[in-house]
C-alpha positions in Angstrom: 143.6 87.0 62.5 141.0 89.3 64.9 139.7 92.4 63.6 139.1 95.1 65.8 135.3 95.7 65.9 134.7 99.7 66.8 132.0 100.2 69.6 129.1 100.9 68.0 127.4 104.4 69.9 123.8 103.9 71.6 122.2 105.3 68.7 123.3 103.0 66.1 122.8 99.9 68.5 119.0 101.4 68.5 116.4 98.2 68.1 113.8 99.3 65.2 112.6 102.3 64.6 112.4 105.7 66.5 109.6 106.0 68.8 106.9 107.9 66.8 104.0 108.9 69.0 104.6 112.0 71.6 103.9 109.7 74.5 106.7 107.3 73.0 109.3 109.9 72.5 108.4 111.4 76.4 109.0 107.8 77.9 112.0 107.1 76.0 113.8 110.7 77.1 113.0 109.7 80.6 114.3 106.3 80.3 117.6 108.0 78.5 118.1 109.5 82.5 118.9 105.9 83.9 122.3 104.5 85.5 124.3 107.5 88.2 125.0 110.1 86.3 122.1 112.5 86.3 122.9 114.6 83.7 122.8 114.2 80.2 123.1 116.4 77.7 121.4 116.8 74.9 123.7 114.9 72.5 123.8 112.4 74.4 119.5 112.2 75.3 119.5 112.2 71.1 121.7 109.2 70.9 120.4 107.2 73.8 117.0 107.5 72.4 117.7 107.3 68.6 115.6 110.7 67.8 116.3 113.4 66.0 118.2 116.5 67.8 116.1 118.6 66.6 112.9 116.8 67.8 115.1 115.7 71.4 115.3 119.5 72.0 112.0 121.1 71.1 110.2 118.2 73.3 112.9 118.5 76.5 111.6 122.6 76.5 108.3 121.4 76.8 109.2 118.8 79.6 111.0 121.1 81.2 108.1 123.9 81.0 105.8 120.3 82.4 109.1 120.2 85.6 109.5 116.6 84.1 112.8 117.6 83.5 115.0 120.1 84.7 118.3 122.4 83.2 121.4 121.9 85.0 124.8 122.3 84.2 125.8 120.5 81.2 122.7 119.4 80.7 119.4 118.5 82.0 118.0 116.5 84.9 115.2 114.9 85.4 112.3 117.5 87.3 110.4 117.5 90.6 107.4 116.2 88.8 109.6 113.1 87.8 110.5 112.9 91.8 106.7 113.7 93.1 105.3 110.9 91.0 107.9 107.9 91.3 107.7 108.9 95.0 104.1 108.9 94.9 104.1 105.2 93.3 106.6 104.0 95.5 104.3 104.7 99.0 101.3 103.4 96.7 103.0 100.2 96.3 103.8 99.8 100.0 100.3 100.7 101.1 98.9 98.0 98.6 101.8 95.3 98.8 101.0 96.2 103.5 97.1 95.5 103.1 96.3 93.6 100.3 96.4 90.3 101.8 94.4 91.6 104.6 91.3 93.1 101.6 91.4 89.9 100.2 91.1 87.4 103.0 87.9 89.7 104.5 86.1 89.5 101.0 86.7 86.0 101.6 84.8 86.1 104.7 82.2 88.1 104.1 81.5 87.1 100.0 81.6 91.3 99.3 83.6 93.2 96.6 86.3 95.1 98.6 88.4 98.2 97.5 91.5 99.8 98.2 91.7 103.4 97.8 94.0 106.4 98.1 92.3 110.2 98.0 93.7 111.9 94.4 92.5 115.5 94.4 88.6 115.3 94.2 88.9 111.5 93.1 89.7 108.5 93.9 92.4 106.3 92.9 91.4 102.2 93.4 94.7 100.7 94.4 93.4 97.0 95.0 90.0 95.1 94.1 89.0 91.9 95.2 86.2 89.9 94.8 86.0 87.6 96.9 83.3 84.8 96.6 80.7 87.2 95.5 79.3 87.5 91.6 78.3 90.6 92.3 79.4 93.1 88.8 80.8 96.3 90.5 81.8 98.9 87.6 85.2 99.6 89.0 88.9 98.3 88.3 92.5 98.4 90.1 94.1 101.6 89.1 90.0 103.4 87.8 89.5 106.2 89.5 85.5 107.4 91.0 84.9 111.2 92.3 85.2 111.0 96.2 82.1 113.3 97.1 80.1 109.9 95.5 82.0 107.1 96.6 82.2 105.7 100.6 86.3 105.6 100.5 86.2 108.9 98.7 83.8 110.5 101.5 86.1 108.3 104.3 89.2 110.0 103.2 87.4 113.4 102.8 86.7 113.1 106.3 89.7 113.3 107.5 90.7 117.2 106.1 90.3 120.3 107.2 86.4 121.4 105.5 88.5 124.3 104.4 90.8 121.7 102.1 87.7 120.2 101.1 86.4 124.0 100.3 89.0 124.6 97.8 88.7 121.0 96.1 85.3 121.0 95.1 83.1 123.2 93.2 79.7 124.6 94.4 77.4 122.1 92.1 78.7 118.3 92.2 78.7 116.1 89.1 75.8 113.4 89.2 76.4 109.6 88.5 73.5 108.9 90.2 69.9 110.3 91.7 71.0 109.9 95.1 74.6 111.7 94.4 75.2 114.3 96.8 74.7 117.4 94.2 76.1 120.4 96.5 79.3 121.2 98.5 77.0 122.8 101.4 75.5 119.1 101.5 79.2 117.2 100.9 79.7 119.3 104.2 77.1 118.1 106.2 77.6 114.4 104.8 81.8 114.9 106.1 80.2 116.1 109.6 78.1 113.1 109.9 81.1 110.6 109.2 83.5 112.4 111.2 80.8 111.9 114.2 80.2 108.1 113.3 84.1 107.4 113.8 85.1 108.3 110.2 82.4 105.0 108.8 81.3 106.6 105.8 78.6 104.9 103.4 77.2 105.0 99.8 73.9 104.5 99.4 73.4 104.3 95.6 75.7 107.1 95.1 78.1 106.3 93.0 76.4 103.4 91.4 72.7 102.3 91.0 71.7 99.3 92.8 75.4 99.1 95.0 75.7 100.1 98.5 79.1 100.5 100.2 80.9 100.8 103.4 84.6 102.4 104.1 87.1 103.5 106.9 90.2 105.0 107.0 93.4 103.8 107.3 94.9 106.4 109.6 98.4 107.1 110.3 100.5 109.1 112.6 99.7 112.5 111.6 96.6 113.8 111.0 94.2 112.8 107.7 94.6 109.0 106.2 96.6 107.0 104.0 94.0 105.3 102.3 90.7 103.9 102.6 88.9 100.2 102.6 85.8 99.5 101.8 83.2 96.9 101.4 80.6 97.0 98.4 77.4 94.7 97.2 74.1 94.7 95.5 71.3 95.9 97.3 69.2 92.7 97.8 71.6 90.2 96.9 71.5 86.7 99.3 74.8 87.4 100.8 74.6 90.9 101.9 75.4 91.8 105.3 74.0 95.0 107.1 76.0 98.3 107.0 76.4 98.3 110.8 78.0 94.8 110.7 80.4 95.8 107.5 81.4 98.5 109.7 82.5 96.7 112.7 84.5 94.4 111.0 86.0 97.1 108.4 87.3 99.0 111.7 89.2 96.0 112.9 90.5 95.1 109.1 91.6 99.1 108.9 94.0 99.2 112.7 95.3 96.1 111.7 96.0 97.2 107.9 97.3 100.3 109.9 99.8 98.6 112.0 101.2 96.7 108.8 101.3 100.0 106.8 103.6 102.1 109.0 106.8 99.9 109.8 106.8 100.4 106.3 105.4 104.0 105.5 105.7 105.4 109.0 109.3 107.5 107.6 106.9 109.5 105.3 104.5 110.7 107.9 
């Protein structure tokens, strides 16, 4: 004999309990906007994500109040926001996935700690790290971020703007990490002159961190400003540290050919 089994709806197939924290219940309304149809209303958002309807519909006002979300008929959508930053991580991804390999084979060569960075607002976002053969303890991670007036891949990308972009980004007094931090945007602008005039080399000389100094280029593309950064980083003193000039020269050569391997990929966006 078979017994017809009735389809169970999302909600009741839901694993465990509800997500509790807001962060939780914000993920697991995005997620419920998955498969070709981008609309869901919000009956079904509340049974996709096992919450109460109640709860589903005072947090999609505030997502779509944040542009995570958007109305549309019969429904909602998911928001520009939504768009801006998965379209933001996807060019992230190509730029590290394009010059990755090359970051890590030249901190093989030289024994330095090398970084990977894009230009986020007045920070900087560290898309790749490597460490090479060096021991050297550098107080940064893959995905930290550093302010950019402070940092040599921050001042690199800085560069490359207008000084009337950089005007509006930062204020007139400059948060100190360190005693040698540049402490005013009148001096961030005569800092940005000198690396535009040394072929966009920028370096930090105990900046950003005490005891480190570090080297960056751009990564430049086909329209004007940069992509991302590299840079080079050790300790002041220690037995394997090369001089800035040298760092730079072989930087410039990692950075066109990181270029070259960027753009048949990015090249569309630009």
């Amino acid at each position: 004999m078979t017994v017809d089994v009735p389809v169970q709806p999302r909600s009741a197939q839901h694993s465990g309990p509800p997500p509790s924290s807001m962060i939780e219940r914000m993920t697991a309304i995005l997620d419920a906007f998955d498969g070709p149809d981008p609309v869901r209303s919000l009956l079904e958002v509340a049974d996709r994500t096992g919450l109460p309807r109640s709860s589903v519909h005072r947090i999609i006002d505030q997502m779509v109040r944040l542009r995570w979300l958007a109305h549309a008929p019969g429904g909602y959508r998911l928001g520009t926001r939504a768009l801006e930053v998965g379209g933001l991580a996807v060019e992230h991804n190509e730029i590290r996935e394009a010059v990755s390999p090359l970051l890590h084979e030249v901190c093989q060569r030289t024994g330095m700690v090398g970084h990977l960075g894009v230009l986020d607002g007045p920070e900087v976002l560290y898309l790749d790290k490597a460490a090479g053969r060096s021991r050297d303890s550098i107080p940064t991670r893959l995905g930290g971020r550093m302010p950019a007036h402070c940092t040599a891949v921050g001042k690199a990308l800085l560069a490359t703007l207008e000084p009337s972009v950089v005007e509006l980004a930062f204020r007139e007094r400059l948060p100190q990490r360190t005693p040698r931090t540049i402490g005013r945007r009148a001096e961030l602008h005569r800092e940005l002159d000198r690396v535009r005039s040394h072929q966009g080399i920028a370096v930090d000389r105990e900046e950003s961190v005490a005891g480190v100094v570090c080297v960056a280029v751009p990564i430049r593309g086909r329209a004007p400003g940069a992509v991302a950064a590299l840079s080079l980083s050790g300790r002041l003193g220690g037995p394997r540290a090369p001089g800035t000039s040298r760092l730079a020269h072989i930087l410039v050569d990692v950075a066109d050919e990181a270029a070259r391997a960027v753009f048949p990929r990015c090249g569309r966006r630009h």
